[in-house]
BAZA-358621 format. One line per 5 residues: number of its first residue (from 0); for each residue x, y, z of N, C-alpha, C. Coordinates in nm, 4 decimals, decimal comma. Example, Ala and Ser with C-alpha at 12.3 -4.5 7.8 and 13.67 -1.06 7.14 Angstrom:
<guvexs>
0 = 1,3190:-0,5690:0,7800:1,2300:-0,4500:0,7800:1,3200:-0,3300:0,7800 | 1,2850:-0,2250:0,7080:1,3670:-0,1060:0,7140:1,2900:0,0030:0,7870;
</guvexs>
This chain:
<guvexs>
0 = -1,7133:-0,3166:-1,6003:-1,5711:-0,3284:-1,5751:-1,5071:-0,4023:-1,6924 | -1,3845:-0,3820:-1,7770:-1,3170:-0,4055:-1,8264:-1,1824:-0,4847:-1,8222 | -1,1908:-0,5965:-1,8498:-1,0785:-0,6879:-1,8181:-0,9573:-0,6518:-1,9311 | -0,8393:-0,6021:-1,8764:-0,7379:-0,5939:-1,8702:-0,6584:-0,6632:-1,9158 | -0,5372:-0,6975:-2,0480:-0,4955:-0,8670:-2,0201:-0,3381:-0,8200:-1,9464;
5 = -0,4187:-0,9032:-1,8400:-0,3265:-0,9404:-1,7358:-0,2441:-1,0614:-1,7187 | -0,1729:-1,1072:-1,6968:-0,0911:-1,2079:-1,6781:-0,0286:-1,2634:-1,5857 | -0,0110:-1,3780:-1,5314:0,1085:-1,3557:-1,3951:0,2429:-1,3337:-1,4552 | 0,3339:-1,3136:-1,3580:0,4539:-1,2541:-1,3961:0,5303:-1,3935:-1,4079 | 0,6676:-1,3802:-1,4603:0,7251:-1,4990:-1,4288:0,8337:-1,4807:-1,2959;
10 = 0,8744:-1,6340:-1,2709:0,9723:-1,6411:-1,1203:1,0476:-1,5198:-1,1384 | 1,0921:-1,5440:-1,2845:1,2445:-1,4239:-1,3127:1,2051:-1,2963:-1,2510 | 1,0889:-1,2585:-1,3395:1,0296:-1,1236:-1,3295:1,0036:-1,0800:-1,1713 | 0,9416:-1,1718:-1,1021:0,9075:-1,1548:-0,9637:1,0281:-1,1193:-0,8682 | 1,1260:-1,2363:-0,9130:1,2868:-1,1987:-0,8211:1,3148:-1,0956:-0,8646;
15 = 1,3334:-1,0339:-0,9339:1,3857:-0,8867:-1,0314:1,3197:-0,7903:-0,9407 | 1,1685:-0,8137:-0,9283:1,1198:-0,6962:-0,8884:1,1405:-0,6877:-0,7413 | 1,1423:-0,8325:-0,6639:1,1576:-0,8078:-0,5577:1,3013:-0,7663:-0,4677 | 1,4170:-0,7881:-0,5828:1,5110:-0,7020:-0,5847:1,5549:-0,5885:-0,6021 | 1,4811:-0,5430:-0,7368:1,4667:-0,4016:-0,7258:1,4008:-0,3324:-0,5748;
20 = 1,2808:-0,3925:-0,5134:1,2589:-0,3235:-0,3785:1,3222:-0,3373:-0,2866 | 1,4241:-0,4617:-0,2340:1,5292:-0,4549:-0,1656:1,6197:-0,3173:-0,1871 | 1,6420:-0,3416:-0,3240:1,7200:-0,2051:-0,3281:1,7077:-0,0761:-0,2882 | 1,5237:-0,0693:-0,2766:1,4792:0,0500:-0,2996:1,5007:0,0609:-0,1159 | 1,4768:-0,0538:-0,0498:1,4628:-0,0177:0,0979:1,6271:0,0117:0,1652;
25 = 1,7325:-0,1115:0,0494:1,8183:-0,0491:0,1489:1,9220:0,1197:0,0992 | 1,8228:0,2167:0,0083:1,8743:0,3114:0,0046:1,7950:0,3972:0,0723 | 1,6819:0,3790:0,1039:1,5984:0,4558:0,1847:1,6208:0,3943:0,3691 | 1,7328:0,3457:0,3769:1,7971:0,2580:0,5039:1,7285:0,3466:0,6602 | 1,7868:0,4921:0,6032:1,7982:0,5889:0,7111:1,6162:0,6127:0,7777;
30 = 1,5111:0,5745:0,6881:1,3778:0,5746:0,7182:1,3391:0,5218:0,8574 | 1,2379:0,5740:0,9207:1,2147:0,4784:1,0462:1,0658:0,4505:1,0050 | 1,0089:0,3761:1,1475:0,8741:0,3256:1,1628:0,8398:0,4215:1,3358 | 0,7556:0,4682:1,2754:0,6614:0,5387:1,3943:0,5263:0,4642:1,4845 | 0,5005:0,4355:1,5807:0,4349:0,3712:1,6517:0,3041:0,4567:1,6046;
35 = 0,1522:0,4296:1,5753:0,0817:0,4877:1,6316:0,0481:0,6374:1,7386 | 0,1211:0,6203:1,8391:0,0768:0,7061:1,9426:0,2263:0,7997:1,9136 | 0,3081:0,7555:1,8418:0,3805:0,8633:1,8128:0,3342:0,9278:1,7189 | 0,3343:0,9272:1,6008:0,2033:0,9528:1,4901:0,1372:1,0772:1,5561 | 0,0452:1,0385:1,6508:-0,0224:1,1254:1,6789:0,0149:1,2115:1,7833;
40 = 0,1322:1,2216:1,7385:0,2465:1,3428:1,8896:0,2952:1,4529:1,8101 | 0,3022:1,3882:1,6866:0,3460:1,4530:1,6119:0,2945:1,5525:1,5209 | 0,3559:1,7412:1,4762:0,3239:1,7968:1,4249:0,2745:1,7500:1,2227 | 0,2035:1,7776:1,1514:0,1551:1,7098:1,0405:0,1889:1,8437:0,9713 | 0,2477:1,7750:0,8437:0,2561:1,9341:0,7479:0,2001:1,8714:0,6309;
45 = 0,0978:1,9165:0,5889:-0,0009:1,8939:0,4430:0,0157:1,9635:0,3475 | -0,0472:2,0378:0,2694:-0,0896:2,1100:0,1813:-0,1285:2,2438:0,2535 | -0,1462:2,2629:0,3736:-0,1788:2,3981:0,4160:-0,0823:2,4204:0,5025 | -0,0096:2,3186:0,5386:0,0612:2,3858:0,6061:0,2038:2,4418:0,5462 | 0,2369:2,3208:0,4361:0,3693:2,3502:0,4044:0,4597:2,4970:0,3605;
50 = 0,3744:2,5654:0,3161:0,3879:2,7200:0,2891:0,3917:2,7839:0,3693 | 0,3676:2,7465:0,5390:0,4164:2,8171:0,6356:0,5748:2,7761:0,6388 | 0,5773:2,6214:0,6482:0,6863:2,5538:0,6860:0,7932:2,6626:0,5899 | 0,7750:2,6347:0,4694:0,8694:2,7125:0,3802:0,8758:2,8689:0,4078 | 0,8002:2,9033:0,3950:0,8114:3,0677:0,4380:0,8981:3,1043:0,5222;
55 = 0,8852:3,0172:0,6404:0,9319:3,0367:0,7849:1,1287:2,9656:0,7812 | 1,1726:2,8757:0,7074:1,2665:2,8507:0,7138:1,3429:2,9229:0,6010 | 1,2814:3,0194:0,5171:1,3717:3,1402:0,4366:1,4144:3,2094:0,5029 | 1,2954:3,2632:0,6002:1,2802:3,4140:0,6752:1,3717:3,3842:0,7951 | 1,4259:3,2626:0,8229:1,5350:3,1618:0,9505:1,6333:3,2525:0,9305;
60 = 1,6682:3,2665:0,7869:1,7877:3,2681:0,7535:1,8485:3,4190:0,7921 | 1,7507:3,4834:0,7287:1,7275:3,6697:0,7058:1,7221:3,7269:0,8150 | 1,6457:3,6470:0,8916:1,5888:3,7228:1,0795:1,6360:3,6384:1,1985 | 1,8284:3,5595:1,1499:1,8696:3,5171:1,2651:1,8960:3,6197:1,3918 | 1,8787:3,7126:1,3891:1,8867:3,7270:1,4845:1,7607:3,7485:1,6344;
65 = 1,6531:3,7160:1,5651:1,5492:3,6963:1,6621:1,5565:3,4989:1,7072 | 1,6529:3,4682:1,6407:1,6359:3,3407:1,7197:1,6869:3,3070:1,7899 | 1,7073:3,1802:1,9139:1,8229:3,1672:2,0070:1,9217:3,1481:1,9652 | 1,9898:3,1465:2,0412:2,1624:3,1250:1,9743:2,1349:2,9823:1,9969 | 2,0890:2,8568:2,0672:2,1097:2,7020:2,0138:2,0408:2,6416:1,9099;
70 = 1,9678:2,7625:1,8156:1,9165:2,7402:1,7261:1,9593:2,6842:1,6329 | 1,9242:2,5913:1,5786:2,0277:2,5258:1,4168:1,9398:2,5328:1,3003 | 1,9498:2,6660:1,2359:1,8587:2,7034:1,1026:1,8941:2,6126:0,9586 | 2,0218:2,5680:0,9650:2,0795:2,4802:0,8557:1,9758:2,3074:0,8878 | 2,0195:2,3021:1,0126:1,9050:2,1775:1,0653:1,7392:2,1772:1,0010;
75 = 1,6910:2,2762:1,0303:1,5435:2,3123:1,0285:1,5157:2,3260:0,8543 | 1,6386:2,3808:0,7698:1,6108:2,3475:0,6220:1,6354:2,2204:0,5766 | 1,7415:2,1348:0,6288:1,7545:2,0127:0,5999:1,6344:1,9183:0,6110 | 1,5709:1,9023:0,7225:1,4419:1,8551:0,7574:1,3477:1,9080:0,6703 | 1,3434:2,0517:0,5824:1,2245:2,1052:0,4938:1,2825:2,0272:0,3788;
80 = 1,4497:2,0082:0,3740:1,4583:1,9494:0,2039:1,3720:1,7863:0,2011 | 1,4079:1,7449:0,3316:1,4449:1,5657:0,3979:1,2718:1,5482:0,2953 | 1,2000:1,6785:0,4011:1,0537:1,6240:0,3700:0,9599:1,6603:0,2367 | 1,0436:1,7386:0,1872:0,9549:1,7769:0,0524:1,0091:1,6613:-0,0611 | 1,1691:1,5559:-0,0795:1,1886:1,5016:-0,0923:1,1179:1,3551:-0,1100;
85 = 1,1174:1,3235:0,0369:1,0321:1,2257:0,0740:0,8800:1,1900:0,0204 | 0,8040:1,3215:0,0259:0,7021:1,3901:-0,0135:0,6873:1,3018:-0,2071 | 0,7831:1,3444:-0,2875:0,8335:1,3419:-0,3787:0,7961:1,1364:-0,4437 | 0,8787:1,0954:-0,2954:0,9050:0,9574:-0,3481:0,7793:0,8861:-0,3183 | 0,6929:0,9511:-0,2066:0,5830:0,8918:-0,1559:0,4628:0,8970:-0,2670;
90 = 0,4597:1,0025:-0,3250:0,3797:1,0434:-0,3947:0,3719:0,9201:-0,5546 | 0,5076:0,8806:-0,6102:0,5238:0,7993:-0,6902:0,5256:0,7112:-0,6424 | 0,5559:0,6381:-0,5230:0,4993:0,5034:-0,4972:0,3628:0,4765:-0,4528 | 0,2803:0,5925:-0,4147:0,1462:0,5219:-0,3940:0,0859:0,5225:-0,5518 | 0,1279:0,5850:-0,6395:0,0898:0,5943:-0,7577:0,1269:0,4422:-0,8291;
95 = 0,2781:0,4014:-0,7506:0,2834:0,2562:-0,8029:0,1767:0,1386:-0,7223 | 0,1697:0,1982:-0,6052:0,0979:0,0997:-0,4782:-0,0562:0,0859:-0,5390 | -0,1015:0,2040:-0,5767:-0,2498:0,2199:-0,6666:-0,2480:0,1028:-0,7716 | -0,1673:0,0870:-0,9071:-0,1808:-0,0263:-0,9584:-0,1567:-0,1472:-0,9398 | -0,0349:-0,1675:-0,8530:-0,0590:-0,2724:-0,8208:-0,1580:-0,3491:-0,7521;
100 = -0,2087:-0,2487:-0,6575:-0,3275:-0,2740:-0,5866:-0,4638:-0,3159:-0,6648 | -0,4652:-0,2624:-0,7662:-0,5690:-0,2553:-0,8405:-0,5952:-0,3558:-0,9415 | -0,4345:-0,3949:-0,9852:-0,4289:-0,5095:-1,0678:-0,4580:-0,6627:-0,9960 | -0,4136:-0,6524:-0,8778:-0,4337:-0,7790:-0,7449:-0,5758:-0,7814:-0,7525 | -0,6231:-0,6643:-0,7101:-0,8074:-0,6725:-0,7235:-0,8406:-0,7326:-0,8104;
105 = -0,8252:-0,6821:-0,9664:-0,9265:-0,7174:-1,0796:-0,8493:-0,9080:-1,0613 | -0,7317:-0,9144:-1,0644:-0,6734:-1,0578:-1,1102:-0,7624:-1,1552:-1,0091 | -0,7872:-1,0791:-0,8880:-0,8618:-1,1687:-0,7954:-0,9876:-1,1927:-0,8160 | -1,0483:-1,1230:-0,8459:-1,2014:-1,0838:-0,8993:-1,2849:-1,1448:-1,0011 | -1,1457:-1,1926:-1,0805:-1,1370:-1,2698:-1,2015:-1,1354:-1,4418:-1,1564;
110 = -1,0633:-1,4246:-1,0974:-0,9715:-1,6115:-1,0239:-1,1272:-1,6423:-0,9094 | -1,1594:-1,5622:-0,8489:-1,3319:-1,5688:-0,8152:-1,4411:-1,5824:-0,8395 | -1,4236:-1,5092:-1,0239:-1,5651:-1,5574:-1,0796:-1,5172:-1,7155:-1,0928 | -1,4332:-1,7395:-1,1745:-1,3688:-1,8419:-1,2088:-1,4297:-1,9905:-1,1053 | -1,3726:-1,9405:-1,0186:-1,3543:-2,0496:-0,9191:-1,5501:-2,0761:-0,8350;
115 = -1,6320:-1,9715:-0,8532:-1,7748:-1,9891:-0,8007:-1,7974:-2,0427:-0,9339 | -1,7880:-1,9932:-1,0732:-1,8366:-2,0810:-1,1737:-1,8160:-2,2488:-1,1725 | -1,6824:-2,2751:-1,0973:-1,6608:-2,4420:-1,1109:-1,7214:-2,4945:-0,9693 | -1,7556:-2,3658:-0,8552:-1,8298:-2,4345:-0,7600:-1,9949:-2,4044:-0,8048 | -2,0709:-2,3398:-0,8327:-2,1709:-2,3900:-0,9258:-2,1794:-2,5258:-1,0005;
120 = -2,0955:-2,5353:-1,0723:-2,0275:-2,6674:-1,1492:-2,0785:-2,8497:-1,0546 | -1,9833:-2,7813:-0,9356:-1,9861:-2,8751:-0,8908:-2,1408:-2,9285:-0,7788 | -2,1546:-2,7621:-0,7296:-2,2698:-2,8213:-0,6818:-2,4203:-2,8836:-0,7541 | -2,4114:-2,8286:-0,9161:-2,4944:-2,9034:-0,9961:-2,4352:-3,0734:-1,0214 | -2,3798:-3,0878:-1,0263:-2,2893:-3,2200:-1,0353:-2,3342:-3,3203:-0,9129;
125 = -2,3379:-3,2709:-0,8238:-2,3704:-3,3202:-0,6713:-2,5061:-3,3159:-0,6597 | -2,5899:-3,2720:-0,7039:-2,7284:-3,2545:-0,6976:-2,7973:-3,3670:-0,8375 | -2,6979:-3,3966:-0,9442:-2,7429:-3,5020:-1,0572:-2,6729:-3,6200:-0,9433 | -2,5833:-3,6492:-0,8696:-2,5115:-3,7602:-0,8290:-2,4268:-3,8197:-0,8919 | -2,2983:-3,7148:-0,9369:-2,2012:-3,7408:-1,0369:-2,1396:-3,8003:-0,8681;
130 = -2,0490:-3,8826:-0,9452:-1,9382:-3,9921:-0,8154:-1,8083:-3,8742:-0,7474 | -1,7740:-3,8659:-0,6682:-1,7134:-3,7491:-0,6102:-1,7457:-3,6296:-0,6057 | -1,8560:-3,5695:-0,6132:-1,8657:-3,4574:-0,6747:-1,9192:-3,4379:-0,4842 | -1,9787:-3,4824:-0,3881:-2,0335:-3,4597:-0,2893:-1,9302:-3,4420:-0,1739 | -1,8040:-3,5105:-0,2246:-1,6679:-3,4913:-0,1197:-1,5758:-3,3461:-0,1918;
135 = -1,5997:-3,3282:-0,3270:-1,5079:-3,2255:-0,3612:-1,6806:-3,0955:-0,3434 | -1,7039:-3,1093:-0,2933:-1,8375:-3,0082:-0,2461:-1,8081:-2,9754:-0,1429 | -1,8018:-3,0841:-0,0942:-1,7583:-3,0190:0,0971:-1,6008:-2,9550:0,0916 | -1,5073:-3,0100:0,0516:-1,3781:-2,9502:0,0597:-1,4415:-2,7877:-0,0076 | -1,4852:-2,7599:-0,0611:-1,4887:-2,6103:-0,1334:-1,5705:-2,5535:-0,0284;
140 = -1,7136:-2,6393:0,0122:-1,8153:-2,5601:0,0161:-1,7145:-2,4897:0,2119 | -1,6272:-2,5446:0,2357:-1,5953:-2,4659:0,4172:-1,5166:-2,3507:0,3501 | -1,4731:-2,3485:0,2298:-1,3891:-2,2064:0,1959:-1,4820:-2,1226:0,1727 | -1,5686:-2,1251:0,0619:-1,6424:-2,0521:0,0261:-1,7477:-2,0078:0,1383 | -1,7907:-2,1109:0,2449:-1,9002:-1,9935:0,3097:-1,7808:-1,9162:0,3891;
145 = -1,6798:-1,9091:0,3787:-1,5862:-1,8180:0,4966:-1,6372:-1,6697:0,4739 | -1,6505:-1,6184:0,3306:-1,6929:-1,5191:0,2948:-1,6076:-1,3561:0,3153 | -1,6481:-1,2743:0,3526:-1,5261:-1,1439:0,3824:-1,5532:-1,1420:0,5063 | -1,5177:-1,0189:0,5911:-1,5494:-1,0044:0,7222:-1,6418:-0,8529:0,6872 | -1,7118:-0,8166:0,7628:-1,8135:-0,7301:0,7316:-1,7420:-0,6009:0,7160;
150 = -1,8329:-0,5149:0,5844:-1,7510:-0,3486:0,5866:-1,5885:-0,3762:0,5350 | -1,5424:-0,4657:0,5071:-1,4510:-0,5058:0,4011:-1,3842:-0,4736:0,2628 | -1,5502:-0,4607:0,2040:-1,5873:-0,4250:0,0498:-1,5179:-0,3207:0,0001 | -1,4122:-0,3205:-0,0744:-1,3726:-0,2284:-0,1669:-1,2624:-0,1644:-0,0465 | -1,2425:-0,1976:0,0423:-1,1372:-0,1342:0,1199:-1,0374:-0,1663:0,0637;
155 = -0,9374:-0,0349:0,0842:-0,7963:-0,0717:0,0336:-0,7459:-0,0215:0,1411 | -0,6285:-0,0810:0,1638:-0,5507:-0,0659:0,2711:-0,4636:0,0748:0,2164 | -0,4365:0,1640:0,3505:-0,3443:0,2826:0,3271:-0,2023:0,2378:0,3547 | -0,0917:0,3526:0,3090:0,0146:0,2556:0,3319:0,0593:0,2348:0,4476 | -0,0125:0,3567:0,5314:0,0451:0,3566:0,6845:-0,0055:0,1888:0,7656;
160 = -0,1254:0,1001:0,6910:-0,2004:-0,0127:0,7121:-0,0792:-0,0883:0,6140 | -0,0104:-0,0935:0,5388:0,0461:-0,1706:0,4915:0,1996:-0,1271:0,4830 | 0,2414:-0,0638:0,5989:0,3634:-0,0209:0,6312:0,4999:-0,1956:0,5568 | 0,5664:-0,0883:0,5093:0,7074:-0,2128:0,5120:0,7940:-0,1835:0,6007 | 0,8712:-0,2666:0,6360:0,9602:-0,2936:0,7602:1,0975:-0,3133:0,7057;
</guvexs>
């Protein structure tokens, strides 16, 4: 693995960005949040399906007259624009969600070796009988055995797991 030079950002930079995503949420205002069990009520259009979806809201147009009359075919394309759209923005933010994600990893990964190298440090220190070294042992040593929670490893959260509100 290849370290990156990474940096933290500054306050400025951080408010900026976290303004820019304010912005970004309150133009995407009209978005909702779906429960779980709605989720799964719901019809899914992927990659196999969408070429029905499209097919079928051309042919709306051409073969109104096999549909009901409370039919709303202008509705049913709006919802094909809403979602190929959407589609659009989702696609570039997990592409942003990917690095950032990725940069949090390595920066952490890094701040970890870091930090077991100075607890090594210290537990050699504590084992010669350097003076404090046996009280700043214990303060570390209850973080460090906390450890991950099992099956953890390398998980990244999806965004539907890291939904914004």
């Amino acid at each position: 693995m290849y370290r990156k030079n990474i940096k933290p950002v500054t306050d400025k930079e951080l408010t900026s960005v976290k303004a820019l995503l304010q912005e970004l949420k309150d133009k995407l205002a009209f978005t909702i949040n779906l429960t779980p069990e709605e989720r799964k009520q719901l019809y899914k259009v992927d990659e196999r399906r969408v070429s029905f979806v499209e097919n079928a809201c051309r042919e709306m147009e051409n073969n109104s007259s096999i549909l009901p009359g409370f039919f709303d075919v202008q509705s049913a394309k709006d919802d094909l624009k809403l979602y190929q759209q959407l589609k659009e923005i989702e696609v570039l933010l997990e592409q942003l969600l990917d690095k950032v994600y990725d940069t949090r990893v390595q920066a952490g990964h890094h701040a970890m070796q870091a930090s077991r190298l100075f607890y090594n440090s210290v537990q050699q220190a504590k084992a010669s009988g350097v003076s404090g070294a046996d009280s700043l042992h214990q303060l570390l040593k209850q973080h460090y055995n906390v450890g991950r929670p099992a099956g953890s490893a390398n998980k990244k959260k999806t965004s539907k797991e890291n939904s914004i509100t």
